[in-house]
LUMZAMI-863541 format. One record per atom (N, C-alpha, C): residue number from 1; residue in three letters; atom name; x, y, z. Coordinates in steps of 0.001 Angstrom, whole numbers. Last residue first. Layout:
! LUMZAMI-863541
[NUM; ala; CA; [X; Y; Z]]
...
//
This chain:
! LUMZAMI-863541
[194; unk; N; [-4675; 37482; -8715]]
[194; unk; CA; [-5497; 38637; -8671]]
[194; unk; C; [-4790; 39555; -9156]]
[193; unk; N; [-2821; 35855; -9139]]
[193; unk; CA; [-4202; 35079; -8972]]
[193; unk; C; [-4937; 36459; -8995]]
[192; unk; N; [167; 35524; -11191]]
[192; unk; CA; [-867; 36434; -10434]]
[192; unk; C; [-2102; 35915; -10285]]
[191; unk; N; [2309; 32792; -11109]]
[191; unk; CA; [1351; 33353; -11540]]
[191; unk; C; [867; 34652; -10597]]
[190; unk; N; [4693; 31553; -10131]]
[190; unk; CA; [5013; 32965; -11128]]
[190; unk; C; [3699; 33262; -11085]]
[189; unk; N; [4121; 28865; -9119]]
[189; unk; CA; [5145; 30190; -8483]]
[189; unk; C; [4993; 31948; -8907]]
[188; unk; N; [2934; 27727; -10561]]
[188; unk; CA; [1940; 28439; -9429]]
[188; unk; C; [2544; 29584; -8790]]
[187; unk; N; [4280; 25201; -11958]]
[187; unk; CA; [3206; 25934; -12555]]
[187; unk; C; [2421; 27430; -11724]]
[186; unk; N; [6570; 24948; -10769]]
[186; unk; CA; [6584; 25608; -11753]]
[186; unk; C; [5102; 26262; -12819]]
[185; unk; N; [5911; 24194; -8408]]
[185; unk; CA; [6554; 25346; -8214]]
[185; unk; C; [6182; 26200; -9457]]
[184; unk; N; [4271; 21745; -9359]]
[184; unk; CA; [3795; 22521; -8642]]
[184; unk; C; [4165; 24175; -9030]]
[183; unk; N; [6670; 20489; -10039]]
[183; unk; CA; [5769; 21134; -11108]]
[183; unk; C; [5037; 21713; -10281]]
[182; unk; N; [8140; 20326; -7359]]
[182; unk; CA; [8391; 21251; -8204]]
[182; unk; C; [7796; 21392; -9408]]
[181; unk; N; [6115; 18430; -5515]]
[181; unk; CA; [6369; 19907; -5173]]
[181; unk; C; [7445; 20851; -6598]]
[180; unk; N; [4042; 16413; -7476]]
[180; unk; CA; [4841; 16905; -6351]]
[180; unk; C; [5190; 18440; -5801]]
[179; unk; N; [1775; 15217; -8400]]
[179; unk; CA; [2987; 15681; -9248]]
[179; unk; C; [4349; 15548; -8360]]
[178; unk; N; [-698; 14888; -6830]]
[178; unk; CA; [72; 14060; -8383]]
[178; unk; C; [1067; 14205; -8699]]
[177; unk; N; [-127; 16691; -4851]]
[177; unk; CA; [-399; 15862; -4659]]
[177; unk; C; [-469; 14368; -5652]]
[176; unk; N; [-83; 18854; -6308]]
[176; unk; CA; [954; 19005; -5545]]
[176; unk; C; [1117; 17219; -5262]]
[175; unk; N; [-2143; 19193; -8024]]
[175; unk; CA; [-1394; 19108; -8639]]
[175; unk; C; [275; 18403; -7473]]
[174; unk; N; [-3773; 19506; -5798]]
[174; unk; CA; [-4237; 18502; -6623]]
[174; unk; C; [-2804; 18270; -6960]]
[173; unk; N; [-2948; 22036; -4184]]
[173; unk; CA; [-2931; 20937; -3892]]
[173; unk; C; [-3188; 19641; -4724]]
[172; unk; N; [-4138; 23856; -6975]]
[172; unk; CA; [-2338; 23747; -6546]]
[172; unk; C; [-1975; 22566; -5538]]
[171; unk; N; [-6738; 23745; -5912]]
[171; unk; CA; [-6268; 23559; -7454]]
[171; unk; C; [-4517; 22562; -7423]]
[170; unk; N; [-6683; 25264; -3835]]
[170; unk; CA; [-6966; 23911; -3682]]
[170; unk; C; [-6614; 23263; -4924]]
[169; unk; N; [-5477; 28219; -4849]]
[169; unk; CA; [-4620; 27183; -3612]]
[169; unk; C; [-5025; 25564; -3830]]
[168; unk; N; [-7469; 28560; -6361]]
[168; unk; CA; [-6237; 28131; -6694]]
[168; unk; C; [-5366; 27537; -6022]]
[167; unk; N; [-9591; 29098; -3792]]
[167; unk; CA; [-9624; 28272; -4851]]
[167; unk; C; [-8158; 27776; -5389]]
[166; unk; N; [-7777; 31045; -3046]]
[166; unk; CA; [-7889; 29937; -1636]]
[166; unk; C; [-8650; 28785; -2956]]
[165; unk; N; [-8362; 33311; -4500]]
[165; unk; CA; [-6860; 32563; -4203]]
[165; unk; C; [-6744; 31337; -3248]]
[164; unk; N; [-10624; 33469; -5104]]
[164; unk; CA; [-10042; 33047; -5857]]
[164; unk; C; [-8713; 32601; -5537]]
[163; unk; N; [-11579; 34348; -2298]]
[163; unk; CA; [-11994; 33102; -2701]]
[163; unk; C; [-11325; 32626; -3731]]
[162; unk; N; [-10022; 37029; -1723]]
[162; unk; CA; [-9268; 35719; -1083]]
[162; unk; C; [-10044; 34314; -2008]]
[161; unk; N; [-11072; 39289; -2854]]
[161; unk; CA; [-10118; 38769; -4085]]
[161; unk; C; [-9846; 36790; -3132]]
[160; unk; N; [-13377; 39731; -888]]
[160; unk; CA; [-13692; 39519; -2222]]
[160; unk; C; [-12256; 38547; -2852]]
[159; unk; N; [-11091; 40470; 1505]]
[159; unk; CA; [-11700; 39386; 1208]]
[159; unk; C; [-12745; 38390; 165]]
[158; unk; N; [-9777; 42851; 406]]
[158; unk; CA; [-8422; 41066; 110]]
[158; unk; C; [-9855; 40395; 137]]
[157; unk; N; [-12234; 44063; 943]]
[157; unk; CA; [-11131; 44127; -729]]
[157; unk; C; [-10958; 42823; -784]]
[156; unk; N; [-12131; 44386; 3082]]
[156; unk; CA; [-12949; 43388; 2592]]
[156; unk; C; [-12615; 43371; 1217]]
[155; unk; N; [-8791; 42747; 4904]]
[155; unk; CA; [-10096; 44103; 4681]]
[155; unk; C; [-10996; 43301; 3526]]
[154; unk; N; [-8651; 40171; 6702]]
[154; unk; CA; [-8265; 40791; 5851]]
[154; unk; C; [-9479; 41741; 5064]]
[153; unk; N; [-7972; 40655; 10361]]
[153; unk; CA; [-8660; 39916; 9591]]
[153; unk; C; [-8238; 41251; 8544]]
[152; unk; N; [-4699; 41065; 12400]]
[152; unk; CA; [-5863; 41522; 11957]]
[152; unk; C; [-6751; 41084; 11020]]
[151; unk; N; [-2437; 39518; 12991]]
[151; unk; CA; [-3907; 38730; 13546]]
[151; unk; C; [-4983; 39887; 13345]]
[150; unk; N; [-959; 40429; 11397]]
[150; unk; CA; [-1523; 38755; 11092]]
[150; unk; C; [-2448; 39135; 11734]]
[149; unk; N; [-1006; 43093; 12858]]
[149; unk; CA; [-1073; 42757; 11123]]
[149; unk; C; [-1318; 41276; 10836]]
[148; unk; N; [198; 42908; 15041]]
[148; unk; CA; [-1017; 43522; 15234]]
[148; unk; C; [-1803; 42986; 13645]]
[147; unk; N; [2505; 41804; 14406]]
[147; unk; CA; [1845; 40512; 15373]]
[147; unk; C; [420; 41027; 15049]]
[146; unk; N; [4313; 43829; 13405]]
[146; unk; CA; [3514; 42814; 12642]]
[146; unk; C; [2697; 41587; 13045]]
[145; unk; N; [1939; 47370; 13686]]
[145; unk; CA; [3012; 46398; 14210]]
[145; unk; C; [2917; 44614; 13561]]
[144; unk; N; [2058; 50062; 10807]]
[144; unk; CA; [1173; 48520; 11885]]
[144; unk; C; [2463; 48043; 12315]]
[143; unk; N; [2651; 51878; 9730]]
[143; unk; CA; [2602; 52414; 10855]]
[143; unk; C; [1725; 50964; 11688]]
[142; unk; N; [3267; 50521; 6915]]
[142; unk; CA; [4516; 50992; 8174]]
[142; unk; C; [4403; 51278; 9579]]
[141; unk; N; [1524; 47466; 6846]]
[141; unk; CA; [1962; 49253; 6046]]
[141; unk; C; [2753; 49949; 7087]]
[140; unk; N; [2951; 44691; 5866]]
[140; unk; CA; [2171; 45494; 6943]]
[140; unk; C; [2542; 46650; 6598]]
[139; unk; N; [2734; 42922; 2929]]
[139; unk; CA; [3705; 43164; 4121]]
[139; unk; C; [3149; 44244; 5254]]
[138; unk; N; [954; 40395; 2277]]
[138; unk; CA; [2167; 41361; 2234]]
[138; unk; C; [2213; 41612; 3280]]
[137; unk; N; [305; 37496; 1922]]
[137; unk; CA; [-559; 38248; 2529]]
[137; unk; C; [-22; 40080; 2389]]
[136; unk; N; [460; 34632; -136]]
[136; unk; CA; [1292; 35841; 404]]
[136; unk; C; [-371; 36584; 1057]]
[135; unk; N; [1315; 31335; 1234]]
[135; unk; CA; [42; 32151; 959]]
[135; unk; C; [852; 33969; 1228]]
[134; unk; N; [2944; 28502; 449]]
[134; unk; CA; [3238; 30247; 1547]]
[134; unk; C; [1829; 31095; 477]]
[133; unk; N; [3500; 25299; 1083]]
[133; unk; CA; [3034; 26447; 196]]
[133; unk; C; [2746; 27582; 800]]
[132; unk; N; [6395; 23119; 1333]]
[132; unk; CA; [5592; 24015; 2034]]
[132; unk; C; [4882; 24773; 1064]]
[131; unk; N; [8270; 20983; 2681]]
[131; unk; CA; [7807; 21408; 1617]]
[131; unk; C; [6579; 22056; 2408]]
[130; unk; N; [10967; 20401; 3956]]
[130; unk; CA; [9692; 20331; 4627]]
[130; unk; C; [9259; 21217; 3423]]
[129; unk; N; [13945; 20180; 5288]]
[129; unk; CA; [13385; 20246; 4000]]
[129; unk; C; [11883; 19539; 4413]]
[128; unk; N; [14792; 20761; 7100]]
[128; unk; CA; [14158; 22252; 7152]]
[128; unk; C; [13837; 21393; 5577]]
[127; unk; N; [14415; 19043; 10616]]
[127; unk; CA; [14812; 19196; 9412]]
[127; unk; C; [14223; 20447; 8691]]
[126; unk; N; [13014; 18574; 13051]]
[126; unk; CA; [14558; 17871; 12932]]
[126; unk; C; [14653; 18215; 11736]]
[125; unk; N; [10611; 18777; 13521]]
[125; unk; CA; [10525; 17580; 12790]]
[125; unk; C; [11783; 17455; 12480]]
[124; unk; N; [10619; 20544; 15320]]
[124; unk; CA; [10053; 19679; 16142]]
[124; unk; C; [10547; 18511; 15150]]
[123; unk; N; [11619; 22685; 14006]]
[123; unk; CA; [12606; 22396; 14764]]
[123; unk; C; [12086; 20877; 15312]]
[122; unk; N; [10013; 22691; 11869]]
[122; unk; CA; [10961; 22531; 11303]]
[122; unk; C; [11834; 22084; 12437]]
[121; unk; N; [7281; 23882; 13424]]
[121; unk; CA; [7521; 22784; 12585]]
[121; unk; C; [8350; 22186; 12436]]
[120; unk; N; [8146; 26271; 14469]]
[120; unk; CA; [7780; 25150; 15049]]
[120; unk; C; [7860; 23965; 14783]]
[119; unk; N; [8529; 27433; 12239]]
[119; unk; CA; [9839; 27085; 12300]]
[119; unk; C; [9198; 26159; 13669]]
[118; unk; N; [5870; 28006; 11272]]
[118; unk; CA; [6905; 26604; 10307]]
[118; unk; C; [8204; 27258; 11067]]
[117; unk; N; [5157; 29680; 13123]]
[117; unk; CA; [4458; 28896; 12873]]
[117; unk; C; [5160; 27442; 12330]]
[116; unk; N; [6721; 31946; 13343]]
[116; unk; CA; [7357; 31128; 14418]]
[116; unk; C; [6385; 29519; 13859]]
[115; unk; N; [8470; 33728; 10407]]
[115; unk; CA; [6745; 32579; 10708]]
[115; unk; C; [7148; 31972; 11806]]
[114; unk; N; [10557; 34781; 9528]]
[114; unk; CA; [10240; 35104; 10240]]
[114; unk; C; [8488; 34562; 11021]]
[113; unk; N; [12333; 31903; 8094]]
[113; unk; CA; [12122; 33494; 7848]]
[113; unk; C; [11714; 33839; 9536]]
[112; unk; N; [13149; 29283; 8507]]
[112; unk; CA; [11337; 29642; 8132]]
[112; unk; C; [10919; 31157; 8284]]
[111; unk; N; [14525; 27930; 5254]]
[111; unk; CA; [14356; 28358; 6981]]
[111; unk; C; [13025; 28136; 7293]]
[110; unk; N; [14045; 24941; 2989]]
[110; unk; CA; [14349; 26274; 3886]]
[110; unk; C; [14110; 26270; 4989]]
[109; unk; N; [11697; 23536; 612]]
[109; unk; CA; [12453; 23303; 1551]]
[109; unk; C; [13013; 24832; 2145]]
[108; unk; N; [10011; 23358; -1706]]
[108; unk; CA; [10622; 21996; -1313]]
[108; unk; C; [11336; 22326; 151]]
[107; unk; N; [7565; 25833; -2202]]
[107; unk; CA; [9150; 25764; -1748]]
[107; unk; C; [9363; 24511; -977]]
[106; unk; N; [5170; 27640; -3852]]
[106; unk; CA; [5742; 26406; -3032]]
[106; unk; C; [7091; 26300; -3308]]
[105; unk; N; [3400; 30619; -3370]]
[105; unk; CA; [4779; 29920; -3765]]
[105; unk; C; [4666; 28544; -2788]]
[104; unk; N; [815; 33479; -4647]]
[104; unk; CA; [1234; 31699; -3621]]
[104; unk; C; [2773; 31045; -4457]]
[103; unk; N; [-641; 36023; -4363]]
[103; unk; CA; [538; 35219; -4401]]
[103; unk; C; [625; 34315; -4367]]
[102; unk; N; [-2275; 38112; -3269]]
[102; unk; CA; [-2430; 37719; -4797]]
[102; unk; C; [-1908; 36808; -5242]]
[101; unk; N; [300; 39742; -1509]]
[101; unk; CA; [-1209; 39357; -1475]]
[101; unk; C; [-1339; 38926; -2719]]
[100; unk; N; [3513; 39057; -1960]]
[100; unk; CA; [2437; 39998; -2106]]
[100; unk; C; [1597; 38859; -1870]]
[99; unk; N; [5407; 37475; 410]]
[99; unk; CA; [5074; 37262; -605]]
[99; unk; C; [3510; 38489; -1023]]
[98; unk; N; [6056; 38348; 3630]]
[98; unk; CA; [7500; 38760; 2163]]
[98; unk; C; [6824; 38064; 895]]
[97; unk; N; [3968; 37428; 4553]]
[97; unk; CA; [4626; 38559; 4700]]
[97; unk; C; [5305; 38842; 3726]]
[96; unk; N; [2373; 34459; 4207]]
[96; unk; CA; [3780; 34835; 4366]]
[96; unk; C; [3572; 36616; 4215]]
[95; unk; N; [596; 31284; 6066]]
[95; unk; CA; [866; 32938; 5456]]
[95; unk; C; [2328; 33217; 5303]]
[94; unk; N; [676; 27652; 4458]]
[94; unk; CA; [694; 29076; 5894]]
[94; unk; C; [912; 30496; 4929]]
[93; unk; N; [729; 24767; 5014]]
[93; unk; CA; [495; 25675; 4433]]
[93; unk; C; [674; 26834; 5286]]
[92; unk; N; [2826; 21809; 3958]]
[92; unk; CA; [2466; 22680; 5005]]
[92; unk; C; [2239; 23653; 4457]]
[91; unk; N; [2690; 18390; 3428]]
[91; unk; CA; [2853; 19907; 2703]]
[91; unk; C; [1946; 20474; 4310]]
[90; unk; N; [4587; 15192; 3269]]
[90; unk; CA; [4025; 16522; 4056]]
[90; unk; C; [3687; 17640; 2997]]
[89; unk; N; [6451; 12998; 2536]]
[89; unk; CA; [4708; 13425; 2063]]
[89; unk; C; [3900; 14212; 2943]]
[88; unk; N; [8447; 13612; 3253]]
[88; unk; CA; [8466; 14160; 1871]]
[88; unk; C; [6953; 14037; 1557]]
[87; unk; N; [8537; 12673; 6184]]
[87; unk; CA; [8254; 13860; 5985]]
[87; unk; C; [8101; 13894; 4346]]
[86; unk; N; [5747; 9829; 5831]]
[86; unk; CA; [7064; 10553; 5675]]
[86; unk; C; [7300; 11791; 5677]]
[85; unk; N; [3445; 8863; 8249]]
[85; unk; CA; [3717; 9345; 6820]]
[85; unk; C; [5102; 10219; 7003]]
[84; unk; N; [2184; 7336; 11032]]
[84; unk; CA; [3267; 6726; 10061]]
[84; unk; C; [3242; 7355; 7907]]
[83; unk; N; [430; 7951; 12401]]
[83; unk; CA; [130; 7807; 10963]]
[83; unk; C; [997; 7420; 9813]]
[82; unk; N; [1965; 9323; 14055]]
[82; unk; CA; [1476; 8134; 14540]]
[82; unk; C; [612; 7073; 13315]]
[81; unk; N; [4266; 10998; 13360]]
[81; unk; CA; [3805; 9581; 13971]]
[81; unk; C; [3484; 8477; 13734]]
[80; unk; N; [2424; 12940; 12138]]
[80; unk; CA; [3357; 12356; 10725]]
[80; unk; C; [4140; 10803; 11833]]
[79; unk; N; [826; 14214; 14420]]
[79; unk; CA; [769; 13114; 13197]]
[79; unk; C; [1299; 12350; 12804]]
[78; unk; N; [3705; 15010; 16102]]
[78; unk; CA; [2156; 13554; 16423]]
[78; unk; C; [1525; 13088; 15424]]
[77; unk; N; [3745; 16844; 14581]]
[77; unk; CA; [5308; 15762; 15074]]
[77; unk; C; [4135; 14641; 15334]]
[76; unk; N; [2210; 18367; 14304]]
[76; unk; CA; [2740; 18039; 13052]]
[76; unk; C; [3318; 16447; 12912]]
[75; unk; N; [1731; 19156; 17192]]
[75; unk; CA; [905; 18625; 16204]]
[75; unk; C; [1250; 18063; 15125]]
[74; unk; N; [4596; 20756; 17467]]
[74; unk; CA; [4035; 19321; 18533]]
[74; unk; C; [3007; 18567; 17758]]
[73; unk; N; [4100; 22597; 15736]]
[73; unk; CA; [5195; 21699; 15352]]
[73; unk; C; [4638; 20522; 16448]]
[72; unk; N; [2661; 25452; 16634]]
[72; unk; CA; [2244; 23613; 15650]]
[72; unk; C; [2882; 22583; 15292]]
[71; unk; N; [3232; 26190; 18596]]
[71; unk; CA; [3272; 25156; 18821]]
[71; unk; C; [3600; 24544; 18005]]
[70; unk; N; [2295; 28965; 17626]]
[70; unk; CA; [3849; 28853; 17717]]
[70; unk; C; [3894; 27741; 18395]]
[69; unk; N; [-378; 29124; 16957]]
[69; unk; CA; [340; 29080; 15703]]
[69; unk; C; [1639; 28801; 16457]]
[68; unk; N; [-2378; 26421; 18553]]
[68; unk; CA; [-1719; 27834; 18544]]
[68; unk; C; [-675; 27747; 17998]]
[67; unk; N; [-3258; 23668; 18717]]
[67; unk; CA; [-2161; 24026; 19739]]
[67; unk; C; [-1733; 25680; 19838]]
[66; unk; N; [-4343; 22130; 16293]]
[66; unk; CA; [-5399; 23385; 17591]]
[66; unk; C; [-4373; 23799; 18901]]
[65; unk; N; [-3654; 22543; 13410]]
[65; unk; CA; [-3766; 21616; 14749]]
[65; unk; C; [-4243; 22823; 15240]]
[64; unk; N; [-5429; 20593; 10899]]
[64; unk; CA; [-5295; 21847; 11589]]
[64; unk; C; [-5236; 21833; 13351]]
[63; unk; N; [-5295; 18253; 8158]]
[63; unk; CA; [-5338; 18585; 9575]]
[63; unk; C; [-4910; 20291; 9471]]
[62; unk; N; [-5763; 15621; 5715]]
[62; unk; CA; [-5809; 17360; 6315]]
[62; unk; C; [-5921; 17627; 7339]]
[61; unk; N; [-4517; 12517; 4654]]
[61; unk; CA; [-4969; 13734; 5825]]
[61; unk; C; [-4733; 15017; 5873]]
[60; unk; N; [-5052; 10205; 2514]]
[60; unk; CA; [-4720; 11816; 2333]]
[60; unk; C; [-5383; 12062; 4067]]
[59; unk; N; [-4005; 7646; 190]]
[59; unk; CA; [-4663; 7835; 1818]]
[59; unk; C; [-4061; 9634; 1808]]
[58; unk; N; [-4450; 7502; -3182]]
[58; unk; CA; [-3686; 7762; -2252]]
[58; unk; C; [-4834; 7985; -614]]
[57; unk; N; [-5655; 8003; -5641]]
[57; unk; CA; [-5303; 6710; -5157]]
[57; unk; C; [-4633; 6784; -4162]]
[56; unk; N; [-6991; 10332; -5157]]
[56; unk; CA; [-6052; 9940; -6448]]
[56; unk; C; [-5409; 8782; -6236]]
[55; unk; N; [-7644; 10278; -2404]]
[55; unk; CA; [-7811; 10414; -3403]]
[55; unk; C; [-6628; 10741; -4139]]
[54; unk; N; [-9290; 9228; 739]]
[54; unk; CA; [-8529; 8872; -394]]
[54; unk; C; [-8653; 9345; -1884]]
[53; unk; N; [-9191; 10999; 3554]]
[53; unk; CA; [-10307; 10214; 2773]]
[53; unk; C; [-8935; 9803; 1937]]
[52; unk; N; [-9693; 12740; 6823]]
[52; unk; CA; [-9062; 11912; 6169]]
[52; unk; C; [-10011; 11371; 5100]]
[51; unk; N; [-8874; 15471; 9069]]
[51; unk; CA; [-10259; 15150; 7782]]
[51; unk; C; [-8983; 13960; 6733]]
[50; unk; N; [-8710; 16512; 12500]]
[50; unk; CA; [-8111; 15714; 11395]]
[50; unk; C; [-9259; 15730; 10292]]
[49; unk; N; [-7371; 18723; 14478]]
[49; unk; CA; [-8495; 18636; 13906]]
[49; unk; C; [-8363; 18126; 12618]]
[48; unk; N; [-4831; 18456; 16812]]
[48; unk; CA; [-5224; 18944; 15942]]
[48; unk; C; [-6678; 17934; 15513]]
[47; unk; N; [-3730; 16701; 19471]]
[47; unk; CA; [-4102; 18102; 18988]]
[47; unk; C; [-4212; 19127; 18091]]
[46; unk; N; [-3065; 14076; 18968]]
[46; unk; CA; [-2858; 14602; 18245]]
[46; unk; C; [-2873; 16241; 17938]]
[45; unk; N; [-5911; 13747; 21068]]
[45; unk; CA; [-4200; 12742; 21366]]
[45; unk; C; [-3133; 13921; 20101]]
[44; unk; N; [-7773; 14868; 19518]]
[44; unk; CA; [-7300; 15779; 21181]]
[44; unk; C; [-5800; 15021; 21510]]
[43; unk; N; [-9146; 15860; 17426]]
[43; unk; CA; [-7661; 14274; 17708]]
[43; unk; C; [-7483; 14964; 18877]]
[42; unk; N; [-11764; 16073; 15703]]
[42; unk; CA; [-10832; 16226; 16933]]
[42; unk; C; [-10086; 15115; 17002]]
[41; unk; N; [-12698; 16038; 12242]]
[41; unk; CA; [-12783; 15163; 13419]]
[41; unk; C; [-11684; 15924; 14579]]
[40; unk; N; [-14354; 16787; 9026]]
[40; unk; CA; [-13695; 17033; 10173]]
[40; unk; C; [-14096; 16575; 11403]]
[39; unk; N; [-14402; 15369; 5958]]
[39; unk; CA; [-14802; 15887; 7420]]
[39; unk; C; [-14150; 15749; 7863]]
[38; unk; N; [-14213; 15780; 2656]]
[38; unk; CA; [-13662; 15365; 3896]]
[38; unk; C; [-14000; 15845; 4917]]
[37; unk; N; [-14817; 16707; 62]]
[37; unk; CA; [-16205; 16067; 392]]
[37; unk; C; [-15307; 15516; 2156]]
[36; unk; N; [-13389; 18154; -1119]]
[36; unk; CA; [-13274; 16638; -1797]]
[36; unk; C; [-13891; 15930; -619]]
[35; unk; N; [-14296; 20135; -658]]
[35; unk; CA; [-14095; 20623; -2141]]
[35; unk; C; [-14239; 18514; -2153]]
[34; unk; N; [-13799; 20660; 2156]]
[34; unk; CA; [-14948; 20856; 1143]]
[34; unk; C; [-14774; 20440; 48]]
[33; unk; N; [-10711; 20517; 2321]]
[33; unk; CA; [-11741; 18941; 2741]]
[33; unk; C; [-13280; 19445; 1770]]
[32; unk; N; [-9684; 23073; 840]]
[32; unk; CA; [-9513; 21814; 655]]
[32; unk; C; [-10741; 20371; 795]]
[31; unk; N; [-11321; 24700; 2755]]
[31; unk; CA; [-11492; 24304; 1422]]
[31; unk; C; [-10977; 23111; 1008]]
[30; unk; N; [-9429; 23949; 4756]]
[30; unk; CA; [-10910; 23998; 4930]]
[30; unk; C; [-11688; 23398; 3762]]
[29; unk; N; [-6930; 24786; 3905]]
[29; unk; CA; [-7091; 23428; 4247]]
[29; unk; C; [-8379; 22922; 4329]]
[28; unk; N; [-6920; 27569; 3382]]
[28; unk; CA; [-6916; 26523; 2675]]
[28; unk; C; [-7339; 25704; 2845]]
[27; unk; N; [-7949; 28369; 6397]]
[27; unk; CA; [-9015; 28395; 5381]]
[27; unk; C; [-8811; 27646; 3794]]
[26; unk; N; [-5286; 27545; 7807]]
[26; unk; CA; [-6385; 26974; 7566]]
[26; unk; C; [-7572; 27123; 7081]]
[25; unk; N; [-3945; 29557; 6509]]
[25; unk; CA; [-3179; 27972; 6275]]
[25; unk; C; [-4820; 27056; 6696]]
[24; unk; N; [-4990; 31910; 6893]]
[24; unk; CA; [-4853; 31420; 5875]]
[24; unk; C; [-4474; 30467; 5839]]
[23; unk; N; [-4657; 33124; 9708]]
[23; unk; CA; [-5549; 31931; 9258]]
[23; unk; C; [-5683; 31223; 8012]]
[22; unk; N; [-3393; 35587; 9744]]
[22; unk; CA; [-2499; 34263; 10078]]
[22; unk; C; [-3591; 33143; 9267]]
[21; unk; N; [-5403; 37189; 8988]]
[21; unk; CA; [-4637; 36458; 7733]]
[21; unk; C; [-3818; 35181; 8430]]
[20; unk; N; [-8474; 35929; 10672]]
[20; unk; CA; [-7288; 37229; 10688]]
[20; unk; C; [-6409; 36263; 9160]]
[19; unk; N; [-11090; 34720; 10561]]
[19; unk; CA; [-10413; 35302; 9521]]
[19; unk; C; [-9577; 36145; 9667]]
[18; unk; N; [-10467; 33301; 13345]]
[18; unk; CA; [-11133; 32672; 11766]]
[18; unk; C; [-10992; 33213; 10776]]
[17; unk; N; [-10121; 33985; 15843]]
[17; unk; CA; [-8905; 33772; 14841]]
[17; unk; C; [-9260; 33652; 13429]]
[16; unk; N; [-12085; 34199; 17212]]
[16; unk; CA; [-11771; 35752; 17177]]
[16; unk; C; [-10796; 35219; 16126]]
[15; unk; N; [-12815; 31299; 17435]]
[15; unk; CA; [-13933; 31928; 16819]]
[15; unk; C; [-13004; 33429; 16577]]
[14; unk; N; [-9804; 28882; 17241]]
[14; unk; CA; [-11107; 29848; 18274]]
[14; unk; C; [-11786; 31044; 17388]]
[13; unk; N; [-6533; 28349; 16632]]
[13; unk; CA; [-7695; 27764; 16959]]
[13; unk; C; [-8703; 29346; 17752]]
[12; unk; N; [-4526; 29707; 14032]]
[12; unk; CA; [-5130; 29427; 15620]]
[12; unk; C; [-6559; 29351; 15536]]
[11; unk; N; [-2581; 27618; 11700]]
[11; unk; CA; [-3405; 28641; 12070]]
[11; unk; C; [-3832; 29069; 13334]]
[10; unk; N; [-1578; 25729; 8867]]
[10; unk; CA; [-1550; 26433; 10278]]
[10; unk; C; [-2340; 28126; 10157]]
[9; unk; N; [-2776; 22936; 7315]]
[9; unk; CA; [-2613; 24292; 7463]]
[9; unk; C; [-2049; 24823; 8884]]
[8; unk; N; [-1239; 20208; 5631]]
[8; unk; CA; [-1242; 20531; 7050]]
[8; unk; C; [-1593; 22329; 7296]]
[7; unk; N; [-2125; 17500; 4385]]
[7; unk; CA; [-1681; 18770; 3864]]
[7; unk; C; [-2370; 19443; 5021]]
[6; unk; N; [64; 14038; 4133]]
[6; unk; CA; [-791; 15016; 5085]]
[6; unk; C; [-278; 15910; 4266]]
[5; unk; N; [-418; 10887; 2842]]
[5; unk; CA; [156; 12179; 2608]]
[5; unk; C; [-829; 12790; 3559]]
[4; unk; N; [828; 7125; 3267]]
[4; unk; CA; [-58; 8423; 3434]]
[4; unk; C; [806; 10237; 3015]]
[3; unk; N; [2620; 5187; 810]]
[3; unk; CA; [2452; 5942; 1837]]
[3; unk; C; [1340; 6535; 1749]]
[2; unk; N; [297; 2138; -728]]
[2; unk; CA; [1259; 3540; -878]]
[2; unk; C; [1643; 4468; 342]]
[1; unk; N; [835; -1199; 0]]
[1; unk; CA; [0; 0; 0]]
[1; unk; C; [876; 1258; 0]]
//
């Protein structure tokens, strides 16, 4: 039987977090399970919020852990566990700062800049090649602070333009998920979604 694959958003858990931009790793992931019909379950052992099914011939988990964005690595580490999936069949999603709004990049691997979110990740899972897709959000206008700037929700502009980019996002998982991570790169890196 084939390995499992997890596509892992980060985000924080609780009703005031749901649409600040940090949340973008898990309004992908959301979409995601919508789109291919997956529910959502509590792993309280796992502390995160699992949606498992099969597709493209493959065992697939989406999760969102519920530990708070500078944990998620404890969550990540308990999955990819206990579910016995490799790191190379990880994808991790999340916001980025240094990518414009309108954006999305996948990257096989790296630091984790300034996201405590994927460097949780990266330190818990012992490695920095950890494939990842970075949702741009930009960059905070000068007079915001940048903790005040994630966890502000996105004006209603970004939030008209977000359905098309959280669509393409799920698009970009298909592909990520047949292909891998550098046709991916090469089809999604360069584009403008808005």
């Amino acid at each position: 039987m084939q390995e499992p694959y997890a596509i892992i958003g980060l985000g924080n858990p609780g009703a005031r977090y749901v649409k600040n931009r940090h949340n973008v790793g898990f309004m992908c992931v959301d979409a995601f399970a919508k789109t291919h019909n997956l529910s959502w379950k509590p792993d309280s052992k796992r502390e995160a919020d699992l949606a498992q099914g099969n597709l493209k011939g493959r065992k697939i988990f989406a999760a969102k852990p519920q530990t708070y964005m500078n944990l998620s690595g404890n969550a990540v580490r308990k999955i990819l566990a206990y579910y016995q999936i490799p790191v190379e069949n990880l994808l991790v999603i999340y916001d980025d700062t240094a990518i414009p709004f309108g954006k999305i990049r996948f990257r096989p691997s790296g630091s984790a800049g300034s996201h405590n979110g994927i460097e949780s990740v990266l330190v818990e899972l012992g490695t920095e090649d950890v494939s990842r897709l970075r949702v741009g959000i930009g960059e905070p206008p000068p007079q915001w602070d940048l903790k005040d700037y994630v966890l502000a929700n996105f004006t209603s502009d970004e939030d008209k333009q977000l359905v098309k980019i959280i669509d393409t996002c799920v698009d970009a998982l298909s592909l990520w998920l047949a292909e891998g991570t550098e046709p991916a790169m090469n089809r999604y890196n360069a584009m403008a979604i808005v």
